[in-house]
N, C-alpha and C positions, 0 to 999 in steps of 0.2 A: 504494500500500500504506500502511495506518497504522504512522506513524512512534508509535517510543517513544520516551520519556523517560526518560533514565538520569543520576539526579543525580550529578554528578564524585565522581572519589575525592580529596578534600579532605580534609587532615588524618590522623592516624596512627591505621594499624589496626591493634588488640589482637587479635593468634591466644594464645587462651586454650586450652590442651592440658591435657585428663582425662591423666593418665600422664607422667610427666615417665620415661619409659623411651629403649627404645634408638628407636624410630618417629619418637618426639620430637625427643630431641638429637641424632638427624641430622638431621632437616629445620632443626633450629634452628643447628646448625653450616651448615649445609650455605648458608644463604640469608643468614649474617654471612660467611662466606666468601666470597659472589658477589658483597655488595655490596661488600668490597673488592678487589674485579676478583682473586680469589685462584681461583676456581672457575670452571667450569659448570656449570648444573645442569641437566647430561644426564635425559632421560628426564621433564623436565617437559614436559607440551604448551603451559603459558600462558609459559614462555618459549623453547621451542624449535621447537614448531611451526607453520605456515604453510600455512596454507589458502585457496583461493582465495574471492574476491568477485568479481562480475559475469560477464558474459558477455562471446565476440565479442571487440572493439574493447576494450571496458573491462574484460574479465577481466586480475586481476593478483592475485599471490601476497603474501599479509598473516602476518604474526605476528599474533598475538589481541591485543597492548596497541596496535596500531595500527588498530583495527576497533573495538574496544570501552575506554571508561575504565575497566582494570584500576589498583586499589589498586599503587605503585610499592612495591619490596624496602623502597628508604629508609626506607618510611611504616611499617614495619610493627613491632611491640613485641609479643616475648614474656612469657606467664608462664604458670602450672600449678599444677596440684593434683598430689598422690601422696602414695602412703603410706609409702613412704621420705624421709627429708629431705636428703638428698643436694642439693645443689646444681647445676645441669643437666651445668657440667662435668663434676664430680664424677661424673652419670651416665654421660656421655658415655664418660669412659674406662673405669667399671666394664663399659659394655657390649662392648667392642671390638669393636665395629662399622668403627667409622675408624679410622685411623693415626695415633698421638699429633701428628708432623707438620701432621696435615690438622685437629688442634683445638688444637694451640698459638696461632694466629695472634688467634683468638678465646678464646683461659682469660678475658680479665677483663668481657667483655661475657656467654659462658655462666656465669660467675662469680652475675652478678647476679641469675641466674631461680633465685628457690629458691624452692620447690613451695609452695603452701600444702596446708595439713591437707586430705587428702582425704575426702569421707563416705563412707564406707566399712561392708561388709556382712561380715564375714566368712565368710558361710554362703553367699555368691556369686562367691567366688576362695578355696577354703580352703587353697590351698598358698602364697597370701604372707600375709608377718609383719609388713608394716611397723606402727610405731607410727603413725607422722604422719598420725594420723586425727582425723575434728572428734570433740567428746564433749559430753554435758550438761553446764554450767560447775558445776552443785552434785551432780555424779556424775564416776563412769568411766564411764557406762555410753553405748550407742550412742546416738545421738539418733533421737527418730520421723522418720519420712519425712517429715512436713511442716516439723520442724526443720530435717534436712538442705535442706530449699526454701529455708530463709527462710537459715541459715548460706550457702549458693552464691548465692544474691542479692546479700545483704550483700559477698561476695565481689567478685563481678563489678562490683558497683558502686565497690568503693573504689579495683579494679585500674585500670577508667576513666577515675576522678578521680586517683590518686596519676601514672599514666604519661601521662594529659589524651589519652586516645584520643577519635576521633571516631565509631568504631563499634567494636564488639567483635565475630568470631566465637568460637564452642566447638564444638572438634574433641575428642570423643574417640578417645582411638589409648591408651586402659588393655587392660587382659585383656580376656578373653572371659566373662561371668557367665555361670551356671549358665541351663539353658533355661527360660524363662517364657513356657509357651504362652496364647495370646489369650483374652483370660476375657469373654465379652459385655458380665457382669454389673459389671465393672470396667474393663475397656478398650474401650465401645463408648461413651464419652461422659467430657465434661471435667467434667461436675458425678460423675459416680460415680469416675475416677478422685483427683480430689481430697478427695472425702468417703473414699477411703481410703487416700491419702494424712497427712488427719487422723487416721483410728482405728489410723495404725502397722502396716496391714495387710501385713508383711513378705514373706507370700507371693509378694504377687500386684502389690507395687509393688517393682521393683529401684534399687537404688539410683541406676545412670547411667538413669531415669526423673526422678530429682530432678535432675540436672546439666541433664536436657533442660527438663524445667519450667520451673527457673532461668534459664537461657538465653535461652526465649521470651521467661520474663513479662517480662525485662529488656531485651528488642528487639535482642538477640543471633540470628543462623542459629544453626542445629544442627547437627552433621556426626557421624553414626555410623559411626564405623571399625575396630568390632567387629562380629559376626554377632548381638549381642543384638535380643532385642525393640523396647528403649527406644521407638524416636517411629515404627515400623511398627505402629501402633495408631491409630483411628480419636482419640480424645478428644486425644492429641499434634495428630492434623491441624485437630480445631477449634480448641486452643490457637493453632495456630503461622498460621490465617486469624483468629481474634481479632488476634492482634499482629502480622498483616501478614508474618511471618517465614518465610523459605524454611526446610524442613528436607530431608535428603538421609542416604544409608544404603543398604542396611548391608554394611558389610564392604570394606575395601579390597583391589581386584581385583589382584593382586599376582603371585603366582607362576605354581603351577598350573593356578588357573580360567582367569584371561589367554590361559595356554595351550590352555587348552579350549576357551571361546570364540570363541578365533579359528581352531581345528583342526576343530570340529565344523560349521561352515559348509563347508569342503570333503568335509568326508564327505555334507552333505544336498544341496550345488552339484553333486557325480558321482552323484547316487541310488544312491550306494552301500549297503547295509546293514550296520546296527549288530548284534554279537549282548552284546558285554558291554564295559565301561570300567572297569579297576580303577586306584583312584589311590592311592600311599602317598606319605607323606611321614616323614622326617626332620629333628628340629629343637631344639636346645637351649639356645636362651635362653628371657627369663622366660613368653612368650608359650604356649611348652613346654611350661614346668611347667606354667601353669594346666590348661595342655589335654590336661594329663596325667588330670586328674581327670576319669572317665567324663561324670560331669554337665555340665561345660562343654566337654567332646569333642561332645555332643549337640547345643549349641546349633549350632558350626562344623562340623558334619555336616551340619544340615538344610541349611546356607546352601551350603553346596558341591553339594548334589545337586542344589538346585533350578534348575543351569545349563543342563542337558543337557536338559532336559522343553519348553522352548521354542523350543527348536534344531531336535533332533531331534525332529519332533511325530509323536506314535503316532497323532492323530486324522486328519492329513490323509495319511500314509505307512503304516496298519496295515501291509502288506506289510515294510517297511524297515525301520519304530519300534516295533514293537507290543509286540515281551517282549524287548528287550534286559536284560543285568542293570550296575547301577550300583552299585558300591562306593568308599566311598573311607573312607582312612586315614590317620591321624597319628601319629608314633612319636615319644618325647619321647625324645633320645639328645644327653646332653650335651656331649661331644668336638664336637660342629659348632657349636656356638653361635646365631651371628645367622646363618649360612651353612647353609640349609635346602636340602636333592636334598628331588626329586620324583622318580616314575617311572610311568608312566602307562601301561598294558599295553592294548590296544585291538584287541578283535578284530572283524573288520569277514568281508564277502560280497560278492561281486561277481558278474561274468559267468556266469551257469546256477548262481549258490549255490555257486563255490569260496571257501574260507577264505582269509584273508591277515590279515594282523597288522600294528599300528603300535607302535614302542615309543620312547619320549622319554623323556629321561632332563636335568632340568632343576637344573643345580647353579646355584642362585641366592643371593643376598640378600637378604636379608627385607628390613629396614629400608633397603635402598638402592633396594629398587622401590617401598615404600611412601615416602617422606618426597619424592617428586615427587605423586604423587596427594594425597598430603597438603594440600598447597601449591597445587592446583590448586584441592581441592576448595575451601578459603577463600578463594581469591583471586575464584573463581567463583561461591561462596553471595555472598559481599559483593556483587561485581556484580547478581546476581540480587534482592538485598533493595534497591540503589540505583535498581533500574529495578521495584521493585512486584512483583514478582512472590514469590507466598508460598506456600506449603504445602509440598509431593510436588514435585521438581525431577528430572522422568524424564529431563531434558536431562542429567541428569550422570550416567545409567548407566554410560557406562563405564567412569568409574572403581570400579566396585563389582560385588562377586562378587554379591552377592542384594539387587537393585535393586529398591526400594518400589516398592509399585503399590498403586491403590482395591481392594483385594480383595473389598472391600464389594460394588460395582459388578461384579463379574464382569472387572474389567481382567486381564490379563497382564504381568509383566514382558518387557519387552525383554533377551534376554543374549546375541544374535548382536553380536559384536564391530562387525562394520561399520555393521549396522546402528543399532548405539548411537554409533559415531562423524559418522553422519548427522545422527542428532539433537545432537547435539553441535555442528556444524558449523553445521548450518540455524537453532540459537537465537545462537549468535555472530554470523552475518549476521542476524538479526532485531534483534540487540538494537543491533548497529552501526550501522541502516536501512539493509540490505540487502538482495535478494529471499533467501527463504528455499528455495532451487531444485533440492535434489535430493531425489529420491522414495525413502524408504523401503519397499520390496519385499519 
């Protein structure tokens, strides 16, 4: 088999975080914590899990930093953008997410990440306030989109040189912007993206589009951990094969999809049939309120439906798939906070067409199952830009509710849970030189 080449993780990696919210400062508490033997960090796969390599005689069970050169905790150096200027501690306890206990140990290490000015839209989160936005230096007023490029450049470059990183990823983990559907005319090429870009074209260019630009042109991964548009556009994929750079998206697969995911394989493994799937949710921190506003309820709508269409296929099961109904919903209810219920109502068919019902009722944490995929995902964009490989990184579906695919090309996304943890698994032994040996079915 051909061996790859995956240059070492030598030198310290910048995780540059869009959001210095509650997503953030727990992953950022969470991974100052571990490296001083204070934590585990439960629920990551790049340090908790263990999959196997070889076969036979030479089959044995691996952690992933022992199969592949992952980026080490030590190596790694925070900082961010937002539009609050809070200080990461500072976030950390506004969110109460952790237990003052579980972020004392680290106050003067999250002491030091304070946020730079983020470029910010206001007409694409319009229920937050913060100031700590870039501006024109000879106005107040917002800068053009290709400002906000060349300000996040200028950024990324000095966070670099001031912390002396050897690579930098950016993770967004901000809100969710308002929905910006595919425009040809603008997002089917990197010369018409950046010609509007240039004319300020605010409609049709979001603002985390400039964070993702910035990112490339500066030979940073991307990592979309919203349900926005951003780099699920063709001109993002030629950017990100000009500069050689993996990008990955969108949506951090977290609560209820997770649950979906991995629930909707046993309804299609029994041929059982679907007749309807209603999802609600409750949830009160800032993520919440964004999504409180109809218009960014729409973006994280379309991303939560498009789970079940791949799973469940109407084309190959008419009988089973063909008119079920899909709903889902989000209820912004402040008393929960970062502590998000789901409840998932699922009416299913079986033996001669009798009815029977599934119901889940998933009292979770937001930021304590996102800030492990988090941390996977750049530990694993890094690997993947050390070893060459660039663009669409469908190896990393599963951590994501609505996984990029060439949609150009007539591709599919992948969202059967196991089957994303296949691919997963088989580019780990690939990138290790290992056979890449189980079949995706």
């Amino acid at each position: 088999m051909k061996q790859i080449t995956v240059e070492p993780a030598e030198g310290k990696l910048g995780i540059l975080v869009v959001g210095c919210g509650a997503v953030a400062t727990t992953l950022m508490t969470g991974v100052l914590m571990a490296r001083k033997g204070l934590t585990k960090l439960v629920g990551s796969m790049t340090q908790m899990d263990k999959m196997r390599v070889g076969r036979g005689a030479d089959k044995k069970y691996l952690r992933y930093a022992d199969i592949v050169p992952l980026a080490r905790l030590d190596d790694i150096v925070f900082g961010a953008w937002d539009v609050y200027p809070q200080n990461a501690y500072q976030s950390a306890m506004y969110a109460e997410v952790l237990n003052e206990k579980d972020i004392a140990p680290v106050r003067q290490e999250l002491e030091q990440i304070v946020p730079m000015p983020a470029a910010f839209d206001k007409n694409y989160a319009k229920r937050l306030d913060g100031d700590n936005i870039k501006r024109v230096a000879d106005s107040q007023g917002i800068p053009t989109r290709w400002q906000m490029v060349e300000m996040l450049r200028a950024d990324i470059r000095r966070f670099r040189e001031e912390r002396q990183c050897s690579r930098v990823v950016v993770l967004w983990a901000a809100s969710t912007e308002i929905y910006v559907p595919v425009d040809k005319a603008v997002h089917y090429s990197l010369e018409a993206l950046e010609a509007a870009m240039k004319a300020d074209d605010r409609q049709h260019v979001a603002p985390s589009m400039c964070y993702a630009y910035a990112a490339l042109s500066e030979g940073c991964p991307f990592i979309m951990g919203a349900p926005n548009t951003t780099v699920d556009i063709p001109a993002m994929w030629q950017l990100a094969e000009q500069t050689r750079m993996p990008v990955c998206g969108k949506d951090f697969k977290t609560g209820q999809t997770l649950v979906k995911s991995g629930f909707a394989p046993i309804i299609s493994t029994r041929c059982l049939a679907l007749d309807g799937w209603f999802s609600t949710n409750i949830l009160g921190n800032r993520d919440g309120l964004v999504l409180d506003e109809p218009e960014n309820f729409h973006t994280k709508e379309v991303s939560k439906l498009s789970t079940l269409e791949t799973i469940l296929r109407a084309d190959d099961q008419p009988e089973l798939y063909g008119n079920y109904y899909h709903k889902v919903r989000i209820n912004y209810y402040p008393p929960r906070n970062d502590n998000k219920e789901s409840w998932d109502n699922i009416d299913i068919r079986g033996w001669m067409g009798y009815p029977m019902q599934v119901k889940i009722n998933f009292l979770c944490r937001d930021s304590i199952l996102a800030a492990p995929v988090a941390l996977d995902l750049c530990l694993l964009s890094d690997l993947a830009a050390r070893a060459g490989r660039y663009g669409i990184q469908q190896w990393l579906s599963f951590f994501l509710k609505s996984p990029m695919h060439d949609y150009t090309q007539g591709d599919e996304p992948v969202n059967h849970l196991y089957q994303q943890y296949t691919m997963l698994k088989n580019a780990i032994r690939e990138l290790g030189g290992y056979e890449a040996d189980e079949e995706m079915d």
